[in-house]
N, C-alpha and C positions, 0 to 999 in steps of 0.2 A: 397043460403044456403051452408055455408062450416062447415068443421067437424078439428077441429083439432087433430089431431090424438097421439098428444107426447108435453104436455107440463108439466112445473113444478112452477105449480103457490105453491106451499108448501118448495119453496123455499124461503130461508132470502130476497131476493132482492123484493120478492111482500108484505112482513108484513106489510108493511107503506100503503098500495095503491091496494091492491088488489079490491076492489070492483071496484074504476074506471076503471081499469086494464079490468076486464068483460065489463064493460060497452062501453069500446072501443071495445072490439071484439062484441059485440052484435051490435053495428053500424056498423060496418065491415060485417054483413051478418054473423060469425061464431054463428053456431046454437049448435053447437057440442063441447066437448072439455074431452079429459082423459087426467087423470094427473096424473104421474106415479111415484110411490114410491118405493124407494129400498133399505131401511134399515128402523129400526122400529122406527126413529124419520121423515122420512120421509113419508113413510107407516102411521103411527097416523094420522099428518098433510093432508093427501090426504084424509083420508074417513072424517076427519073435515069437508074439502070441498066440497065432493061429497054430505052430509047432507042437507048442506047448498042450494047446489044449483042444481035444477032437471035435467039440461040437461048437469052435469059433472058427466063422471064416472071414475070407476080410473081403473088401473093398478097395482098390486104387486110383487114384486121380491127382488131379491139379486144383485146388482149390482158385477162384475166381480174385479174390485179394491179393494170392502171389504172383496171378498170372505173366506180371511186369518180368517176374524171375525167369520165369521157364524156357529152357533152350531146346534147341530138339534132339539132342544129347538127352535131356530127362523123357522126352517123347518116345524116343525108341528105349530108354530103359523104361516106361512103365509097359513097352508090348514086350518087351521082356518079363518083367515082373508078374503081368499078367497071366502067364503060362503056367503060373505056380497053380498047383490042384486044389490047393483052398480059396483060391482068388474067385468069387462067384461073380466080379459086378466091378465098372469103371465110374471112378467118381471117389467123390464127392464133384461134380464139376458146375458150370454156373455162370450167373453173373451173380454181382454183391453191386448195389450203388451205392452202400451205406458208407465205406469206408471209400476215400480216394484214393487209395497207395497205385492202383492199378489203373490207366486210363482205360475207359469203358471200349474203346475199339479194340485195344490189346487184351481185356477181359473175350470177346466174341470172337475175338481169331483164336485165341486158346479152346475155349467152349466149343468151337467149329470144330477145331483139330482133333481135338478128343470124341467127339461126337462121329467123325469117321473113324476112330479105331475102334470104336467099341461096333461100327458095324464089319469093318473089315476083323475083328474078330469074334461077331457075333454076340456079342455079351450085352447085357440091360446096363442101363445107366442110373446112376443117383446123381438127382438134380438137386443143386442147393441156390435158394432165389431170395435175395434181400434186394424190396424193391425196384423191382426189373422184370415182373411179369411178363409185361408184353411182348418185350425183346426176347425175353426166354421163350416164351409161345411161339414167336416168330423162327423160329434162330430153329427149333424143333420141325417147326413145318417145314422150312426149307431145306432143311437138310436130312428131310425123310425118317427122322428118329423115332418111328413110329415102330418100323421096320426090327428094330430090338428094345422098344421101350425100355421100362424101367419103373422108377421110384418117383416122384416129388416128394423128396425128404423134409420133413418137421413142414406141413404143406400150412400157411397161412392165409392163403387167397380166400377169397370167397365163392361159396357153393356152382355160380356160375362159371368160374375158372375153373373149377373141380373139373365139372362136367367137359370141357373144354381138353384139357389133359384128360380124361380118358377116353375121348376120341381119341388122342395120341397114343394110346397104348400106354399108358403110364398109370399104375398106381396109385394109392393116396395115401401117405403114412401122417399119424398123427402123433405128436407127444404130451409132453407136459400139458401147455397150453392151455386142451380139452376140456382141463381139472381146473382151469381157475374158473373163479367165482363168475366173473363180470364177463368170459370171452365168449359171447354173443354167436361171433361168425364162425370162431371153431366147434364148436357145437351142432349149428346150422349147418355144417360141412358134415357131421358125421352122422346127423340124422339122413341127409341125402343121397350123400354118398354108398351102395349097394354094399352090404358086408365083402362081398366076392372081389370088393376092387378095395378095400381097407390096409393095410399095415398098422404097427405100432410097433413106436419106437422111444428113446429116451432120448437122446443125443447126448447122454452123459458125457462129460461134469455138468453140462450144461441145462438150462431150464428143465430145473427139477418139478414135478408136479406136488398139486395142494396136498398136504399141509407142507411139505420142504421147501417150498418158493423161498430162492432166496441161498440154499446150502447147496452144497454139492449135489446131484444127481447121480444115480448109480443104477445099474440093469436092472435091481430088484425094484425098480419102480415102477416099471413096464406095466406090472400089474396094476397099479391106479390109473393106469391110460385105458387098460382093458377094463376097467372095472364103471369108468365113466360113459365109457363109450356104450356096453351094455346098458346102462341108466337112460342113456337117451336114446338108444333104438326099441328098447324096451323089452331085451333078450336078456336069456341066461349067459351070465361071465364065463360058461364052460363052453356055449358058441362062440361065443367074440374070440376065446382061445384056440376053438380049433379052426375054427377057419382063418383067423389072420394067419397063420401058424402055418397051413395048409397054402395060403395066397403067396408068404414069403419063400416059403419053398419053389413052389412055383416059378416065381421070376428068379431067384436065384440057380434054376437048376440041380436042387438036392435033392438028393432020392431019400 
């Protein structure tokens, strides 16, 4: 049984294909799957799916690139949104330095924002961080986000950051990454890192694991995330299944 913890099947690249798309990861063993929306063409498309199908829930937020976008008209419709019974978790939210569309103040007023709804109603967060560690650590401590942790989704930092975010109550999800040849730190992160605090995820379409680097990514990959990360704790692939499995549950609230 795997749980994929961060995908985007409400993305253009699964329109064509999405039912087979499930139908692979249910061969795969993934029994689980959120899929995480973070603007309100996105967000729509997620609870489409979650409808559709019992054992997806989703995720909502503001992604940190749109942040320039968002009015607080979207802010009370995602504590709206949120009320929905499949909604487990707020987010994708963050900073991003990678791209400039967003000034970075206007990114941390958003991330602030969101970061008290998710306490004011309770719910774990998914963090999304390109280049901005710090201010992400920061921005968490000060604003008591400990209080509903959460996720560091697709987590790139190193082993010392790890540790650091789970003082904060937060998670470690790994994906593709893990599986490449040469990635050193994500490796180092998941040997250190305690099973008990682990996730795994794909972030489909996105960074597919080895051998697909490079094509589309899809849930049934989840399993070479679980398959690596057992390689380098030096456990059986049926533990790494059931506890991350057991862990996403957990912070998502599924019984």
């Amino acid at each position: 049984m795997l749980f994929d913890t961060h995908v985007h099947l409400n993305d253009e690249q699964f329109a064509d294909d999405i039912e087979e798309v499930i139908a692979r990861a249910k061969a795969e063993g993934v029994e689980y799957m959120v899929v995480v929306g973070f603007d309100r063409k996105t967000i729509t498309k997620a609870l489409e799916i979650v409808e559709e199908y019992d054992f997806i829930y989703a995720s909502v937020g503001w992604h940190p690139v749109d942040a320039i976008d968002m009015t607080e008209e979207d802010l009370e419709w995602l504590e709206e949104i949120a009320a929905h019974p499949k909604v487990v978790a707020l987010g994708e939210m963050g900073l991003d330095y990678h791209w400039d569309k967003s000034p970075k103040d206007i990114q941390k007023e958003v991330f602030r924002k969101q970061i008290k709804l998710a306490k004011k109603l309770k719910m774990p967060i998914i963090i999304h961080n390109r280049d901005a560690t710090q201010d992400i650590v920061q921005i968490l401590q000060e604003e008591n986000a400990k209080e509903v942790g959460g996720i560091m989704h697709c987590f790139s930092g190193s082993a010392e950051t790890a540790k650091r975010c789970l003082e904060l109550n937060f998670y470690i999800s790994l994906g593709g990454p893990v599986t490449f040849k040469n990635a050193k730190t994500p490796k180092e992160v998941a040997d250190q890192v305690p099973i008990d605090r682990l996730l795994i995820e794909t972030d489909c379409p996105y960074l597919a694991p080895h051998p697909y680097r490079g094509k589309r990514n899809e849930p049934a990959y989840v399993r070479l995330v679980a398959e690596q990360i057992a390689e380098i704790k030096g456990i059986d692939f049926e533990e790494v299944a059931h506890v991350t499995t057991a862990n996403a549950k957990k912070v998502f609230g599924i019984d």
